[in-house]
C-alpha positions in Angstrom: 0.0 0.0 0.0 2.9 2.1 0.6 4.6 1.6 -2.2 1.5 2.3 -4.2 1.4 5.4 -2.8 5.0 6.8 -3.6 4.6 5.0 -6.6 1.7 7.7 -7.4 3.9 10.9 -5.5 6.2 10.6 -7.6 4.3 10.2 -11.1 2.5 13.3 -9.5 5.2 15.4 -9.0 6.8 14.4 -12.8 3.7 15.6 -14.4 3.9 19.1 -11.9 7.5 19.1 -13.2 7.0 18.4 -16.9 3.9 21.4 -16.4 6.3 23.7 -14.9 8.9 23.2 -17.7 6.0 23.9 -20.5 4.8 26.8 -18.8 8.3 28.3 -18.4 8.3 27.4 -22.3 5.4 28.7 -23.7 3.1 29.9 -21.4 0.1 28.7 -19.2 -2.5 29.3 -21.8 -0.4 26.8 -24.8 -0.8 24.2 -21.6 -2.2 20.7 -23.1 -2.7 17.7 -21.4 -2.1 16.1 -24.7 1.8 17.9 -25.0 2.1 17.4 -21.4 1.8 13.3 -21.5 4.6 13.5 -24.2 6.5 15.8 -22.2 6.1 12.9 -19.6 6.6 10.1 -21.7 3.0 8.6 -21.1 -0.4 8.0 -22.8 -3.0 11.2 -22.3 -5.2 9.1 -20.2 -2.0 8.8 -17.6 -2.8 12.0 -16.7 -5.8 12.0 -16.1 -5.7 9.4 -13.6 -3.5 11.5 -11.1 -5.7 15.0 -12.4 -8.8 15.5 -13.6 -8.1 18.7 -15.9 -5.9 21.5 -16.4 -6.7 23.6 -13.7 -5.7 20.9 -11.2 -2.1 20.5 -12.9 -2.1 24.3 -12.6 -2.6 23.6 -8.7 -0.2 20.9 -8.6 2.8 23.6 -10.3 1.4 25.9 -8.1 2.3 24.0 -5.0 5.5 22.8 -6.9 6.5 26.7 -7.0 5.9 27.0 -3.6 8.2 23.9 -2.7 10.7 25.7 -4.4 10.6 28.8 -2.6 10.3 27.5 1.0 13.1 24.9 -0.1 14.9 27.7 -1.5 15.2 29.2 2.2 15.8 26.5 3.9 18.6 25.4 1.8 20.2 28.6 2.8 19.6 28.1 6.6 22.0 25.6 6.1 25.1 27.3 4.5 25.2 30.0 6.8 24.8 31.0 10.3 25.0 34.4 9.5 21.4 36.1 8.9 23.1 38.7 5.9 24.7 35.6 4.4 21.6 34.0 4.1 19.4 36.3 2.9 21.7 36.8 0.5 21.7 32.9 -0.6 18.0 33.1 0.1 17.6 36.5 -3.2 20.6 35.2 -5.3 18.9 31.3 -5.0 15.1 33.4 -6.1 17.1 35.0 -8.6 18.3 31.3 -10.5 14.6 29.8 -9.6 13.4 32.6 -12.3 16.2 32.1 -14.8 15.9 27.8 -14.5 12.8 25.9 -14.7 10.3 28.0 -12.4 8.7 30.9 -14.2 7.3 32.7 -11.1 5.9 35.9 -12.9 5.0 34.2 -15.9 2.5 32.1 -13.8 1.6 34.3 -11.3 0.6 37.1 -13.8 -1.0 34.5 -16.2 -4.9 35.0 -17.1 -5.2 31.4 -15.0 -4.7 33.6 -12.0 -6.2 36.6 -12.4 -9.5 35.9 -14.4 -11.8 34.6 -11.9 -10.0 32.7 -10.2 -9.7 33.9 -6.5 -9.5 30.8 -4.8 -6.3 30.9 -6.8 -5.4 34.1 -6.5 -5.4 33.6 -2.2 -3.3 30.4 -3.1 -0.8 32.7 -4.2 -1.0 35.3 -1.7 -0.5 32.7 0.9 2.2 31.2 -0.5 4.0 34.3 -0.8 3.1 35.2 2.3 4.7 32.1 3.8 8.0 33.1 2.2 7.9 36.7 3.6 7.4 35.3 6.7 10.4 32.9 6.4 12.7 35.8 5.3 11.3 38.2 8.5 12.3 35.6 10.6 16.0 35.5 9.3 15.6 39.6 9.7 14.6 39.0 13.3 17.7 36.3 14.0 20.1 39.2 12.4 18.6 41.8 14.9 18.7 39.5 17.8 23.0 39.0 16.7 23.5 42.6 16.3 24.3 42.1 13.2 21.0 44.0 11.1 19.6 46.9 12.6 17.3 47.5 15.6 14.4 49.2 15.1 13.6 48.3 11.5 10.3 46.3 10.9 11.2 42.4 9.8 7.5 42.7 8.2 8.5 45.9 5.8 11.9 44.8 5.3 10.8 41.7 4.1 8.7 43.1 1.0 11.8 45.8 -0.1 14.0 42.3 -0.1 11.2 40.7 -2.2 11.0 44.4 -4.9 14.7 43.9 -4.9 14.1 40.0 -7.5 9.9 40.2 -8.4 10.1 43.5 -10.4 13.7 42.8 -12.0 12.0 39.3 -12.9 9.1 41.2 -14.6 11.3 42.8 -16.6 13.7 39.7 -17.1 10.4 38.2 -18.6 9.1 40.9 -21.1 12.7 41.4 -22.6 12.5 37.7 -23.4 15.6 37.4 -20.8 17.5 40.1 -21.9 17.6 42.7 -18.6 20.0 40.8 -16.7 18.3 40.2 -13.7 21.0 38.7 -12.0 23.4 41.7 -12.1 20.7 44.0 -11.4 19.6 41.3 -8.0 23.4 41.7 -6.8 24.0 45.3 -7.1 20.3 46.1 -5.7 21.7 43.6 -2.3 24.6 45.4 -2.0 22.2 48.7 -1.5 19.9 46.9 0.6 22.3 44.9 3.2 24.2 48.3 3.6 21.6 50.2 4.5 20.2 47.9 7.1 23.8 46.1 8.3 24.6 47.5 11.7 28.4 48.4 11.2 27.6 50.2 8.4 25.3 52.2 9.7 26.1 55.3 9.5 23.3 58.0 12.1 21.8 60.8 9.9 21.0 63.9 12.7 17.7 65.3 12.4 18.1 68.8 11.1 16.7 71.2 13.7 14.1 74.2 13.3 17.0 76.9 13.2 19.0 75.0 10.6 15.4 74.3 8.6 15.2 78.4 8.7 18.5 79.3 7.9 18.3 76.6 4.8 15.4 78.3 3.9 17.2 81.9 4.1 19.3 80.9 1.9 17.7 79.6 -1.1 15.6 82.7 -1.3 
């Protein structure tokens, strides 16, 4: 019985695979679950016995996507200790996600998403969710070790990290994968971890009423 099922996992999580690849290929709507049983290697009806139409395959990459992401930080939990260092592994690992096999704006923009498909639609916000929350945590382990900045909230910080790979991608994706996303994801971190790395930190004073005036005086 156990076999059976892992038997069936795995045949499962080809066909998710072989979808993802397609997708990342041609796009959601080109999707056929005739091209996706050659993709496989099996007869159409092969398919159909582990889902029952398109829009479940589109749930199974879906859940593949978010695999990838959550996997994608925990992978990075394990090569560092240091909270920088692994939010760093945690972007530049996004970053070849998008340029291998997992199209993650191509499929979260798609029509399948966003025409009338909410239940969908709070799939993905979850998901994403999820992963913010994953990266605030490592925010929170890098202010606890002194080594990110008190002060700052985990919660914001972790939606500029995200802006610093999701538009970049965007635009990777309509130049047919001519903005280098990659160069752009490692300058925009170098930005990002000096402004909120504690021995960089550099205090800006807050310019006082007299100084505003006399500012002011001058410029007239």
């Amino acid at each position: 019985m156990r076999a059976a099922k892992t038997n069936t996992e795995i045949r499962q999580d080809q066909i998710a695979r072989s979808a993802l690849a397609l997708i990342s290929r041609n796009g959601f709507q080109r999707l056929n679950m005739a091209g996706l049983a050659r993709k496989v290697g099996v007869v159409p009806s092969a398919i159909y016995r582990h889902y029952r139409n398109k829009d479940e395959v589109l749930d199974a990459v879906l859940e593949l996507i978010s695999q990838r992401l959550l996997g994608n930080v925990a992978a990075a939990r394990t090569k560092s200790t240091d909270a920088l260092e692994r939010l760093e592994r945690v972007l530049m690992g996004h970053v070849k996600l998008i340029r291998g096999e997992v199209p993650i704006p191509r499929v979260v923009f798609s029509e399948a998403i966003f025409t009338g498909h909410r239940r969908r639609r709070r799939r993905i916000h979850r998901m994403f969710q999820e992963y913010l929350g994953q990266v605030a945590d490592i925010l929170r382990e890098g202010q606890r070790a002194g080594c990110v900045r008190a002060g700052l909230a985990p919660e914001t910080l972790s939606v500029m990290f995200l802006g610093l790979v999701q538009p970049p991608a965007i635009l990777w994706l309509l130049s047919g994968g001519e903005f280098d996303v990659t160069r752009h994801a490692t300058c925009a971190w170098q930005i990002f971890s000096e402004m909120i790395r504690v021995d960089k930190l550099r205090p800006m004073s807050t310019p006082t009423h007299a100084t505003t005036r006399g500012r002011a005086k001058n410029q007239q």
